[in-house]
TORKOL-4160 file (C-alpha; in steps of 0.2 Angstrom, whole numbers, padded with zeros to 4 digits, m for minus):
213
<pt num="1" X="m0020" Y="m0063" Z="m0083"/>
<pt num="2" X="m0018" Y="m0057" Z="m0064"/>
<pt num="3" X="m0025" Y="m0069" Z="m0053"/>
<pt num="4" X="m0034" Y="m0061" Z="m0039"/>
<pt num="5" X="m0037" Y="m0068" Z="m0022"/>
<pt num="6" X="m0054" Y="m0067" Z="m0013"/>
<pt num="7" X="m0063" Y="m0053" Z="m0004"/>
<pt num="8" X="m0057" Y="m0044" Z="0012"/>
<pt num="9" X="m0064" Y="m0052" Z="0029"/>
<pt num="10" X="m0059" Y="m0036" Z="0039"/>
<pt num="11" X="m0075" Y="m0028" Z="0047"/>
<pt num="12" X="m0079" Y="m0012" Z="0043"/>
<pt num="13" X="m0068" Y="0002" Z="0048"/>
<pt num="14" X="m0071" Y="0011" Z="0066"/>
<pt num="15" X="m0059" Y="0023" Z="0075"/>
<pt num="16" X="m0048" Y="0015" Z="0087"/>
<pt num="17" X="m0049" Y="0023" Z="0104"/>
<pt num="18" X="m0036" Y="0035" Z="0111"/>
<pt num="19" X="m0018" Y="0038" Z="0101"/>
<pt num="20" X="m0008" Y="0023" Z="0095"/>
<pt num="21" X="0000" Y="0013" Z="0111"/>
<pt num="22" X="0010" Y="m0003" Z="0105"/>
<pt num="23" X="0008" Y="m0018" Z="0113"/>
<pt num="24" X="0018" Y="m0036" Z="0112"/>
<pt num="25" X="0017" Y="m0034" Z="0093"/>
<pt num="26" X="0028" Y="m0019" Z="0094"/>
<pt num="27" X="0041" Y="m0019" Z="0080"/>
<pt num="28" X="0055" Y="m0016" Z="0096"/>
<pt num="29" X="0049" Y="m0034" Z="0103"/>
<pt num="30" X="0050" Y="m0043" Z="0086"/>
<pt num="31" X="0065" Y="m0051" Z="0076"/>
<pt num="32" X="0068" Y="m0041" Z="0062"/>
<pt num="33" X="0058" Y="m0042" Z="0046"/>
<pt num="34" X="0044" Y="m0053" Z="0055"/>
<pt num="35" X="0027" Y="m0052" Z="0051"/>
<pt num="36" X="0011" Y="m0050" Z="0061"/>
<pt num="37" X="m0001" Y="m0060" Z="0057"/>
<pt num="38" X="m0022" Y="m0067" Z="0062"/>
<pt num="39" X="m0031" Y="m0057" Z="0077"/>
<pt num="40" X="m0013" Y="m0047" Z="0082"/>
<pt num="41" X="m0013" Y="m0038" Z="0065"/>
<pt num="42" X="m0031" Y="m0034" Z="0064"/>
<pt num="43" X="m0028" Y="m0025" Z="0080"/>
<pt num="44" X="m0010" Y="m0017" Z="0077"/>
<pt num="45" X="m0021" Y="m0008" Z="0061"/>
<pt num="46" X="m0037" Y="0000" Z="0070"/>
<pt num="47" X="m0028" Y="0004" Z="0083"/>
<pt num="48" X="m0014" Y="0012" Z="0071"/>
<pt num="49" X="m0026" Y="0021" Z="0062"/>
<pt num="50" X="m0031" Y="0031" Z="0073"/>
<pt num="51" X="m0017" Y="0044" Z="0066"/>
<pt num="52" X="m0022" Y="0044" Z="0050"/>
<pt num="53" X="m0036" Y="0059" Z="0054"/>
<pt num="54" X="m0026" Y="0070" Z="0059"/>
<pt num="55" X="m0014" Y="0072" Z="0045"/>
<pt num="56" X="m0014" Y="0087" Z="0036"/>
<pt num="57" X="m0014" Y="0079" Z="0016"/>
<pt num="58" X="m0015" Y="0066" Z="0006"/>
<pt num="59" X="0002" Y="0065" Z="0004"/>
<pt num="60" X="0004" Y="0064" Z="0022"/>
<pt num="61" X="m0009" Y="0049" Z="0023"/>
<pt num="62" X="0000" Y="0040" Z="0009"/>
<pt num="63" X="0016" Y="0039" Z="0018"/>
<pt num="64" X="0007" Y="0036" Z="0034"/>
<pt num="65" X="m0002" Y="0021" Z="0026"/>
<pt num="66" X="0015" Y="0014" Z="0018"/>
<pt num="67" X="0026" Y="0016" Z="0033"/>
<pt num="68" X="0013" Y="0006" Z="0043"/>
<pt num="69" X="0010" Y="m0008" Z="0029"/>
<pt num="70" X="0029" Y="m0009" Z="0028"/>
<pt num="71" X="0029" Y="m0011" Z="0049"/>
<pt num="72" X="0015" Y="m0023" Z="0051"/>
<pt num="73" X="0024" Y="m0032" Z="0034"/>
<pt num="74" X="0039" Y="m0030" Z="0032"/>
<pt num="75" X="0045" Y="m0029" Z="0013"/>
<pt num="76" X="0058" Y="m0021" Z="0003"/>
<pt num="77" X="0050" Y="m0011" Z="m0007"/>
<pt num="78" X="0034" Y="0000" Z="m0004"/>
<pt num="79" X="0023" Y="0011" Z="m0017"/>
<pt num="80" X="0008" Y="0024" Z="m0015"/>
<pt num="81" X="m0001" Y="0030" Z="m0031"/>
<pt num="82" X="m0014" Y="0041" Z="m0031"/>
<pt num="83" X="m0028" Y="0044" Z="m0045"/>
<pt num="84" X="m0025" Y="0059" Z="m0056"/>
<pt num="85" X="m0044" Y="0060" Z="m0062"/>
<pt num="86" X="m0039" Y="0075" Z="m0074"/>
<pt num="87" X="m0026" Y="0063" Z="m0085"/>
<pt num="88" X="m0032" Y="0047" Z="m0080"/>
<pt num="89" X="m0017" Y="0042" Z="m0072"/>
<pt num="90" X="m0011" Y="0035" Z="m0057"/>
<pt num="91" X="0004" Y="0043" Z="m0050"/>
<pt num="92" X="0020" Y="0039" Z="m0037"/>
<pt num="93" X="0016" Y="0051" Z="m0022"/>
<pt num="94" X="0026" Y="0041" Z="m0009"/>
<pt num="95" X="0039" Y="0024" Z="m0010"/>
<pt num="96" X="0051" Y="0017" Z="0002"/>
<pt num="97" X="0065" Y="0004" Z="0000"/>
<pt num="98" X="0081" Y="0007" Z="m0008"/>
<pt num="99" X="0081" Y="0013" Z="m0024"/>
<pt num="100" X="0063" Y="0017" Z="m0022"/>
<pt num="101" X="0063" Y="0038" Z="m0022"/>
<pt num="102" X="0068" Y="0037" Z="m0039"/>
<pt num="103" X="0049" Y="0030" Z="m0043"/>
<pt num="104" X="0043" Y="0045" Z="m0037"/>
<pt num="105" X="0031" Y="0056" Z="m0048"/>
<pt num="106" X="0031" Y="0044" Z="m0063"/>
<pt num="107" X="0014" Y="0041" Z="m0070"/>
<pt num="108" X="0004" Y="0024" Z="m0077"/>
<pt num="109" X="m0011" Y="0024" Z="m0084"/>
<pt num="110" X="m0026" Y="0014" Z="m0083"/>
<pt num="111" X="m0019" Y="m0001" Z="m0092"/>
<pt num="112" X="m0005" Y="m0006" Z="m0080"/>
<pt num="113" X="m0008" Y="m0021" Z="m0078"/>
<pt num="114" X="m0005" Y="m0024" Z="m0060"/>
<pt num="115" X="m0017" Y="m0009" Z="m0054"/>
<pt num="116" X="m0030" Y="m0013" Z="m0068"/>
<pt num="117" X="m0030" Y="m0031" Z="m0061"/>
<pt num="118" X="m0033" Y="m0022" Z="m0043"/>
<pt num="119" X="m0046" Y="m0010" Z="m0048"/>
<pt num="120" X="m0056" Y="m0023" Z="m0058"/>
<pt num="121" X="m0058" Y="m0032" Z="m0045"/>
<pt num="122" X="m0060" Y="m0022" Z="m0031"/>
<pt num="123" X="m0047" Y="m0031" Z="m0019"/>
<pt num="124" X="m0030" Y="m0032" Z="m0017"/>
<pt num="125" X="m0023" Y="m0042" Z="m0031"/>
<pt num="126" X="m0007" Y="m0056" Z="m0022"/>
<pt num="127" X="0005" Y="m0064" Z="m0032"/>
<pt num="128" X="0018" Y="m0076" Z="m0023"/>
<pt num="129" X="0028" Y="m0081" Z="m0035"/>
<pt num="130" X="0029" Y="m0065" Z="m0047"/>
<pt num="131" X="0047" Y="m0070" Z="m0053"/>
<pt num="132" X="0037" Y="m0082" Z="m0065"/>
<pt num="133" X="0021" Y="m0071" Z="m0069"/>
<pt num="134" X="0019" Y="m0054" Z="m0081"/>
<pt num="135" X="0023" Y="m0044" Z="m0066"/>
<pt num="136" X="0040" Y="m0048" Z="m0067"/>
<pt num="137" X="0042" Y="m0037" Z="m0081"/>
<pt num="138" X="0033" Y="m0021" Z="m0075"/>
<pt num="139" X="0045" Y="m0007" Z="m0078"/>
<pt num="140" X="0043" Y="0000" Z="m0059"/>
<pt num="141" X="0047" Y="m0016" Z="m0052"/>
<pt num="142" X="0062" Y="m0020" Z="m0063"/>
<pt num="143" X="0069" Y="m0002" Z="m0060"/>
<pt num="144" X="0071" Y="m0006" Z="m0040"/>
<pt num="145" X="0078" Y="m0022" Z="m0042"/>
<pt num="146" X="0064" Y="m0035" Z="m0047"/>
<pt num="147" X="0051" Y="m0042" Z="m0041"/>
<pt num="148" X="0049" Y="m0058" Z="m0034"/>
<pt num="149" X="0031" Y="m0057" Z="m0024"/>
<pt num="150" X="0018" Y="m0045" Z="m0020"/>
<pt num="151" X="0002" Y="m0036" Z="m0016"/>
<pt num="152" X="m0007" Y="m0021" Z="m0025"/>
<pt num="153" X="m0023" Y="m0015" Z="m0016"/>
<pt num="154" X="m0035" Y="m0003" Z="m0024"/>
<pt num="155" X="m0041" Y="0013" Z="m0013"/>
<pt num="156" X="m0058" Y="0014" Z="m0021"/>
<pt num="157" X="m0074" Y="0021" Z="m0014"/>
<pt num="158" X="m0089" Y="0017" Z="m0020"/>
<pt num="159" X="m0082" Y="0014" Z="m0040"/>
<pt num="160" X="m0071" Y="0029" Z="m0039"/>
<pt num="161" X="m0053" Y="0028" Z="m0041"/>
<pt num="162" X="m0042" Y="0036" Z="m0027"/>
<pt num="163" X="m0025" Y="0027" Z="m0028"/>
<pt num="164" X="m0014" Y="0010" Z="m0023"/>
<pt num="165" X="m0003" Y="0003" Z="m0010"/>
<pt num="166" X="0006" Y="m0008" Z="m0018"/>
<pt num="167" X="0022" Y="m0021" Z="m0007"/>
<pt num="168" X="0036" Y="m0030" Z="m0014"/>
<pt num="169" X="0047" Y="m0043" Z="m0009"/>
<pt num="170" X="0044" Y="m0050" Z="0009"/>
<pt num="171" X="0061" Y="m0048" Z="0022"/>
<pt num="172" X="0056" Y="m0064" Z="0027"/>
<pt num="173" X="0058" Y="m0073" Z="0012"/>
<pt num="174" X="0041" Y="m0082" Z="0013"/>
<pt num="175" X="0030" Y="m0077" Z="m0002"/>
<pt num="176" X="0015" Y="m0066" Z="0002"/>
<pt num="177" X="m0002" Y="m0072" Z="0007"/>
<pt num="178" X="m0020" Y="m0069" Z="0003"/>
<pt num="179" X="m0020" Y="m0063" Z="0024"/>
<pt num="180" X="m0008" Y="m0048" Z="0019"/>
<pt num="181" X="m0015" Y="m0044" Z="0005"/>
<pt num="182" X="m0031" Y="m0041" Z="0016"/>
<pt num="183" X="m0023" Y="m0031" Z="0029"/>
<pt num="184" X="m0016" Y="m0020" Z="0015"/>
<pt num="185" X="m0033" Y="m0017" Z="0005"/>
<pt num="186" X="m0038" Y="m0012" Z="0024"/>
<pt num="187" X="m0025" Y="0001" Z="0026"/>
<pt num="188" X="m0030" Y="0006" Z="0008"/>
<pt num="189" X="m0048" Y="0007" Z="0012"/>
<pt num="190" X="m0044" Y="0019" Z="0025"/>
<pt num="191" X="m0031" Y="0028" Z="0015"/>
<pt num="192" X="m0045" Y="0031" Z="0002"/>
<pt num="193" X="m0057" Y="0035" Z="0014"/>
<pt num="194" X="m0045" Y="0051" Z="0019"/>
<pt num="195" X="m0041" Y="0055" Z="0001"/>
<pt num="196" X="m0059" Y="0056" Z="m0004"/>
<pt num="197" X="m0060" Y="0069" Z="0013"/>
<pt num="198" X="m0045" Y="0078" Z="0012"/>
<pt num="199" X="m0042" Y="0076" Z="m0009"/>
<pt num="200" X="m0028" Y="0070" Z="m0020"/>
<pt num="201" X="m0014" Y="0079" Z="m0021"/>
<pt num="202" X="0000" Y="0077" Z="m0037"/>
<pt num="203" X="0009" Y="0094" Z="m0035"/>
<pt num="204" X="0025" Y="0089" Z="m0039"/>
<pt num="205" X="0033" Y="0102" Z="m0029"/>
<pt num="206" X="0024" Y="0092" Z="m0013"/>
<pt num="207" X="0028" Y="0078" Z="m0021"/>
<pt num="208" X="0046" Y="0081" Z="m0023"/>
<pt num="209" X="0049" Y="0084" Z="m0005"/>
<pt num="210" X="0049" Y="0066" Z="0001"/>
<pt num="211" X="0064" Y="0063" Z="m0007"/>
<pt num="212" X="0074" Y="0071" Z="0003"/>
<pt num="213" X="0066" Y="0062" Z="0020"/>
């Protein structure tokens, strides 16, 4: 079984005020692949998220929502999935790293046991040493290389399933940390938040498209 890590401590979500300005924290002013961390990182996503209104789809948000989990956490590998209500599947709408476009529009049901464990739950489901656990053999992870930790969150709202975010393998080296997996529920919290306004999108034509970017 999943283990799953406690409940988010990030306040509720508020609009940040005026457009994304970044501070110290800015990826330019830090050594590559560090992460932010505490007070600094709770800051860097409200003020961030800002952005994520005045994207036109869902697809849009989802790679909005990745590029800055990946930037606030570096890692290899990053996934999007959204919730297709009609087939009861979750399906790749957006994923960076190398290797990771060819993830793109595959389809896992209700049972995968990495976003079952995150829906159950509610909260973003962290595993630090996933070399030694059942993710290691989830098909996705193996196909862009393995997996050696990571983070699914659920975007949920009220019950109702809208997608994941879901990070592998830090560029630090350092396993993941019940802290990051907070911060990425928060960005997945707003993400579903957007989804729920704007809708999912699984058009694979739309879908498609982001492998050539």
């Amino acid at each position: 079984m999943v283990g799953v890590p406690s409940a988010s401590e990030f306040p509720p979500s508020t609009p940040a005020p005026g457009p994304t300005s970044r501070r110290g924290s800015s990826p330019r002013n830090r050594a590559a692949g560090a992460r932010v961390r505490g007070d600094e990182l709770i800051a860097d996503l409200f003020e961030a998220m800002h952005e994520l209104r005045f994207l036109p789809d869902a697809i849009d948000g989802g790679e909005f929502c990745l590029t800055l989990a990946m930037q606030e956490i570096p890692s290899q590998i990053g996934i999007v999935h959204l919730y297709d209500i009609d087939r009861r599947e979750f399906v790749i709408t957006n994923a960076r790293g190398a290797g990771a476009a060819a993830l793109l529009m595959q389809r896992h049901g209700e049972t995968d046991a990495m976003l079952a464990a995150a829906m159950r739950g509610r909260r973003a489901v962290v595993i630090a040493d996933a070399a030694l656990n059942e993710a290691a053999t989830i098909e996705r992870y193996v196909a862009v290389g393995g997996v050696l930790s990571v983070i699914v969150a659920p975007a949920m709202q009220a019950g109702r399933f809208l997608g994941a975010i879901e990070l592998l393998n830090p560029l630090d080296g350092q396993p993941f940390t019940d802290s990051d997996g907070n911060a990425v529920l928060y960005i997945a919290e707003q993400l579903a938040e957007f989804v729920a306004a704007r809708g999912v999108v699984t058009d694979p034509e739309r879908i498609a498209a982001r492998r050539s970017r």
